[in-house]
BASELUM-467287 format. One record per residue (C-alpha): x, y, z. Coordinates in steps of 0.001 Angstrom, whole numbers, padded with zeros to 6 digits. Each point is the difference from the previous one (the first is absolute). Layout:
{u->X&v->Y&w->Z};
...
//
This chain:
{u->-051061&v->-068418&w->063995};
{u->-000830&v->-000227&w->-003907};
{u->003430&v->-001836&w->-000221};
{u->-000965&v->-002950&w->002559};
{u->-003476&v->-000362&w->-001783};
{u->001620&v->-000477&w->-003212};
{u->001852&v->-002184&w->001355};
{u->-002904&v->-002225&w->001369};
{u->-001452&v->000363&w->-003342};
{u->003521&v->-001516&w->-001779};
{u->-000155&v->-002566&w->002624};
{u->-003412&v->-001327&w->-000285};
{u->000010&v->000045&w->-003904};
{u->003144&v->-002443&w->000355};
{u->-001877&v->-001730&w->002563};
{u->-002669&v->-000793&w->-002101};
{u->001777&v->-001015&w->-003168};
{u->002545&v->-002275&w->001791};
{u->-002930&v->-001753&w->001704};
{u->-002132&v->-000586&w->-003278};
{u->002754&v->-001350&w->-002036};
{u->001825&v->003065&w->-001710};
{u->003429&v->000062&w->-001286};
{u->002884&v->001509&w->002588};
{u->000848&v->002367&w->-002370};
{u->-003192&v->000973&w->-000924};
{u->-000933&v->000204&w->003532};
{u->003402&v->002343&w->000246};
{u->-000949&v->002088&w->-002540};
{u->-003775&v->001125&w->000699};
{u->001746&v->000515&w->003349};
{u->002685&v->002765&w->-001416};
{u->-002461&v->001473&w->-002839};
{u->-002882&v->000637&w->002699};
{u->003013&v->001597&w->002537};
{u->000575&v->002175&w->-002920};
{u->-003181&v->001148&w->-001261};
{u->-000136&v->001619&w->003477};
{u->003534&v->001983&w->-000483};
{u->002601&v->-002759&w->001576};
{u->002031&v->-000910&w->-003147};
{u->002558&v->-001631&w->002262};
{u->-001992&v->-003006&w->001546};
{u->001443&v->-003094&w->000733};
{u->-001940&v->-003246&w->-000147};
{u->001283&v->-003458&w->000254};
{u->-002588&v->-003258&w->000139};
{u->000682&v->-003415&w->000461};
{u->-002855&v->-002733&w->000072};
{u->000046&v->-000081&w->003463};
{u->000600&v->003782&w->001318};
{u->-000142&v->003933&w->-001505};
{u->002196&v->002712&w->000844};
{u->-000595&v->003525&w->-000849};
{u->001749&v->003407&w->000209};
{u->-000979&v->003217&w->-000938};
{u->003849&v->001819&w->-000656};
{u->003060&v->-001865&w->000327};
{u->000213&v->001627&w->003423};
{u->-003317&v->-000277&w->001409};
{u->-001166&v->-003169&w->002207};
{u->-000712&v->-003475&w->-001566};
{u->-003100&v->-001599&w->000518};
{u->-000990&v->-003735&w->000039};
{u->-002726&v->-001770&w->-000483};
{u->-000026&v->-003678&w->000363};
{u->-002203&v->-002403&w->-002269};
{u->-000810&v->-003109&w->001408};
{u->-002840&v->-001307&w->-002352};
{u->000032&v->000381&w->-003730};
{u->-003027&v->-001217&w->-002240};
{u->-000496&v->000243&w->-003768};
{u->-002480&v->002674&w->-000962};
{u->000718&v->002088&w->-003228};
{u->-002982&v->002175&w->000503};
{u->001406&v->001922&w->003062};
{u->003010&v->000394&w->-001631};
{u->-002179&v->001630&w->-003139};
{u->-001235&v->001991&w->002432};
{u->002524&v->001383&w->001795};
{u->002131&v->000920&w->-003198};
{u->-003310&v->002056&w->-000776};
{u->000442&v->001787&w->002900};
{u->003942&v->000479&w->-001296};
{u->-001233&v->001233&w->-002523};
{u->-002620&v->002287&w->000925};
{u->002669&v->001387&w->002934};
{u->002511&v->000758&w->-002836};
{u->-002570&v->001999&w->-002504};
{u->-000715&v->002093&w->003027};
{u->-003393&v->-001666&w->000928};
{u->000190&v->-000636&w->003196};
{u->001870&v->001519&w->002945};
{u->001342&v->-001851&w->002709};
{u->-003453&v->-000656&w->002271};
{u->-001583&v->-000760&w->-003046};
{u->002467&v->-002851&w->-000903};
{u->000439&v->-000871&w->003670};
{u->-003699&v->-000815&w->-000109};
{u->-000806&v->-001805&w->-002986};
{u->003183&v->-001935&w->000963};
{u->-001953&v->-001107&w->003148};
{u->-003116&v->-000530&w->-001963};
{u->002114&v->-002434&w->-001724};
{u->001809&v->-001541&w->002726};
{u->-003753&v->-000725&w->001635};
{u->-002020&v->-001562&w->-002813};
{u->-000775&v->-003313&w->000018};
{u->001713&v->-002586&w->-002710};
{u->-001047&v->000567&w->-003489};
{u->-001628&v->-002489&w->-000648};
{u->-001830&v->-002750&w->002642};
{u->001143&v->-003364&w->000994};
{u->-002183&v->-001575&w->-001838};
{u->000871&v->001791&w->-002892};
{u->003559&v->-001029&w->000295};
{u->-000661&v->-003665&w->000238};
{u->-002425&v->-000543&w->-003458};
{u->002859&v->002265&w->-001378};
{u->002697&v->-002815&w->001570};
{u->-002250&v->-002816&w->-001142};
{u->-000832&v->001267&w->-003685};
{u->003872&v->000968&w->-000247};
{u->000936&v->-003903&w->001400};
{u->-002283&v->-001507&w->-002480};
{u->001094&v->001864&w->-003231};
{u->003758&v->-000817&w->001158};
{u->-000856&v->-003595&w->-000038};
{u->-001352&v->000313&w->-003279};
{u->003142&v->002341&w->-001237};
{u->002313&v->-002989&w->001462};
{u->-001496&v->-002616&w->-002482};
{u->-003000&v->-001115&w->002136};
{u->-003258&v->-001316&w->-000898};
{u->-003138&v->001761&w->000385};
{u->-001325&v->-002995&w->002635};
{u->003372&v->001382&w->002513};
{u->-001196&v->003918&w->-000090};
{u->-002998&v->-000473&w->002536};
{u->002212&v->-002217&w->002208};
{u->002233&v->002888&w->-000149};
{u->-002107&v->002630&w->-000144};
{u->-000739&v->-000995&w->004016};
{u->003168&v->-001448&w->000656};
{u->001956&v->003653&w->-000848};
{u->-003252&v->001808&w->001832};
{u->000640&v->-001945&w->003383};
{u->003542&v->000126&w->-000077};
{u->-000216&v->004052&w->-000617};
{u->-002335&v->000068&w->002932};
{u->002068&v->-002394&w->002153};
{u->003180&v->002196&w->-000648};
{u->-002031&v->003085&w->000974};
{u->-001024&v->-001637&w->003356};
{u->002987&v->-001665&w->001189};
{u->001618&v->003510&w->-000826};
{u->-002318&v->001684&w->002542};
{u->000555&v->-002788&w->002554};
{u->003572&v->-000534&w->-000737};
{u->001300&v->003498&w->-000838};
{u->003134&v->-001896&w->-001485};
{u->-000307&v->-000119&w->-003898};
{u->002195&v->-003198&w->-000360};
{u->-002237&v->-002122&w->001650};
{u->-003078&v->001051&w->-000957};
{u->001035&v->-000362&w->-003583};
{u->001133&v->-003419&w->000909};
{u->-003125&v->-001211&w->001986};
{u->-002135&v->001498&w->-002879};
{u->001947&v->-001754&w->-002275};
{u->-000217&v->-003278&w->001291};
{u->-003601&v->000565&w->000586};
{u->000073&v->000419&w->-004444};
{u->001917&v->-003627&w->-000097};
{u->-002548&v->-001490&w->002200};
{u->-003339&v->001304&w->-001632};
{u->001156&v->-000941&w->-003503};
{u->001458&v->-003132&w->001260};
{u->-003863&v->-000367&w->001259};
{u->-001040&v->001291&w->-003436};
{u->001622&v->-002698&w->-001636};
{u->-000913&v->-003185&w->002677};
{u->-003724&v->001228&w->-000771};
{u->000196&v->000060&w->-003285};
{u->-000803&v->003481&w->-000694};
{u->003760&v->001043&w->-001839};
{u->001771&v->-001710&w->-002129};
{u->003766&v->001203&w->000273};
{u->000913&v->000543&w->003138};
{u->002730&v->001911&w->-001194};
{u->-001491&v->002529&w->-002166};
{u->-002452&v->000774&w->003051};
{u->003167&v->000433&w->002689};
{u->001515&v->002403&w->-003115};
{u->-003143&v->001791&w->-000478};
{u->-001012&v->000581&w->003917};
{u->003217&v->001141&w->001499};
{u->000456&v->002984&w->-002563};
{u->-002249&v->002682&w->002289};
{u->002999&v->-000928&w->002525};
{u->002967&v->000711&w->-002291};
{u->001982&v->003026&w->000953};
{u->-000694&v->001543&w->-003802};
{u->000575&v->003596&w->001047};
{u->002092&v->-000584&w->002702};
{u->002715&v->-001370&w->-002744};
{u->-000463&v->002637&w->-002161};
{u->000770&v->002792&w->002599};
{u->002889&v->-001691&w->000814};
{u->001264&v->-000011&w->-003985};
{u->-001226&v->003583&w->-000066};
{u->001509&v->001345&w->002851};
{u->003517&v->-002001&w->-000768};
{u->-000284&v->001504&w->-003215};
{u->-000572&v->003452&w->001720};
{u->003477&v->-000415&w->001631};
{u->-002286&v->-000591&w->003550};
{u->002236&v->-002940&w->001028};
{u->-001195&v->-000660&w->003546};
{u->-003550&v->000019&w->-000797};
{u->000247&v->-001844&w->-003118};
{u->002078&v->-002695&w->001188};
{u->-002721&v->-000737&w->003496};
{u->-002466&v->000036&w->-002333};
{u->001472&v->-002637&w->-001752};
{u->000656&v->-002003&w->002878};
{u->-003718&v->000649&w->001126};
{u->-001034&v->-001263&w->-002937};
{u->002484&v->-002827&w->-000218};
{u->-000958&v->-001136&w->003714};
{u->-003959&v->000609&w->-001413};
{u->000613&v->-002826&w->-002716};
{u->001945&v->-002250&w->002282};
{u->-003020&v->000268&w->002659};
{u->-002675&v->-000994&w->-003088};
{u->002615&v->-002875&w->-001017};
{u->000286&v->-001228&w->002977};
{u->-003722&v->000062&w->001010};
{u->-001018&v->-001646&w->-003347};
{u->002989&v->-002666&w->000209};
{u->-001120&v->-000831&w->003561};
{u->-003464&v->-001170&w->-000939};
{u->001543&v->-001987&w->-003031};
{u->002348&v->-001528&w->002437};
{u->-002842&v->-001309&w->001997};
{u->-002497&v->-001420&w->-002158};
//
């Protein structure tokens, strides 16, 4: 019985890393270091973005877990390599771990929505600036990057297809500063696009991928890439269709 509950445990730590953004390999190894803080120095563990696998002994059963949404937050993953941590000093035992695993699993995001989009929209301004703008273009897109962060989050929820949420959101950022600049209130239209679609930009997504190619994790590093790749082409796309038009 203690075997199966370690194995939840191993499970939903992987679970919780792969959805918040971790590293395969990292997510692979909490997996095997938590299976052997409890006595199994033979666990298996195999992650890809999209699915987890788990063994306790080469003989035993595999287990699989399937991911189907992934999301970045670092501060989970902080927080379940605590609980790593704490499992292999001895700590916690294996209800202990299986609840503050939960604990994490149920709280709420880190920080609020509202949170996230002054953090989009100070982070789109200071890009504008950092690409050669002028002061006059970082409150054009200081609200340009805060609506298209906000758009991307809703067409997300609506869409549940990643591509073309980034794209609508996207073109939504080519048609405010497009506004911005028809009223006046930017004056490089350019340096506002620049500045406004960098909350969208698969950042950590890309560096995964280097990290986990450079980890010898082939599969995962290479769909990463191509996530990311297909991320960029959806922003491109969206941005060149509103240029297109007006």
């Amino acid at each position: 019985m203690e075997r199966y509950t370690v194995t939840d445990v191993c499970l939903l730590a992987g679970k919780l890393m792969l959805q918040s953004g971790a590293e395969t390999y990292r997510v692979e190894d909490t997996m095997v270091r938590i299976a052997q803080a409890f006595g199994m120095d033979r666990a298996q563990a195999h992650a890809t973005p999209t699915a987890i696998m788990f063994a306790t002994d080469l003989t035993e059963p595999t287990n699989f877990v399937r991911i189907i949404s992934r999301e970045t937050d670092l501060h989970k993953v902080t927080q379940v390599n605590g609980v790593s941590r704490a499992i292999s000093a001895g700590h916690l035992d294996v209800s202990e771990a299986a609840k503050a695993l939960e604990t994490i699993e149920n709280q709420k995001d880190t920080y609020p929505n509202y949170i996230q989009l002054l953090a989009a929209a100070f982070a789109s301004g200071c890009f504008t600036i950092m690409f050669d703008g002028s002061w006059l273009d970082f409150l054009p897109a200081f609200f340009v990057g805060a609506l298209g962060y906000g758009l991307m989050s809703y067409f997300h929820d609506m869409v549940k297809i990643r591509f073309f949420a980034e794209f609508l959101a996207a073109s939504f950022v080519g048609l405010f500063a497009y506004l911005m600049i028809f009223l006046n209130l930017g004056q490089q239209i350019d340096k506002i696009v620049i500045g406004a679609i960098m909350p969208l930009v698969p950042g950590l997504l890309i560096t995964n991928a280097v990290r986990d190619l450079m980890a010898g994790h082939l599969v995962s590093g290479i769909t990463k890439g191509a996530e990311a790749f297909l991320t960029a082409a959806a922003i491109g796309a969206g941005i060149a269709v509103i240029f297109f038009i007006f």
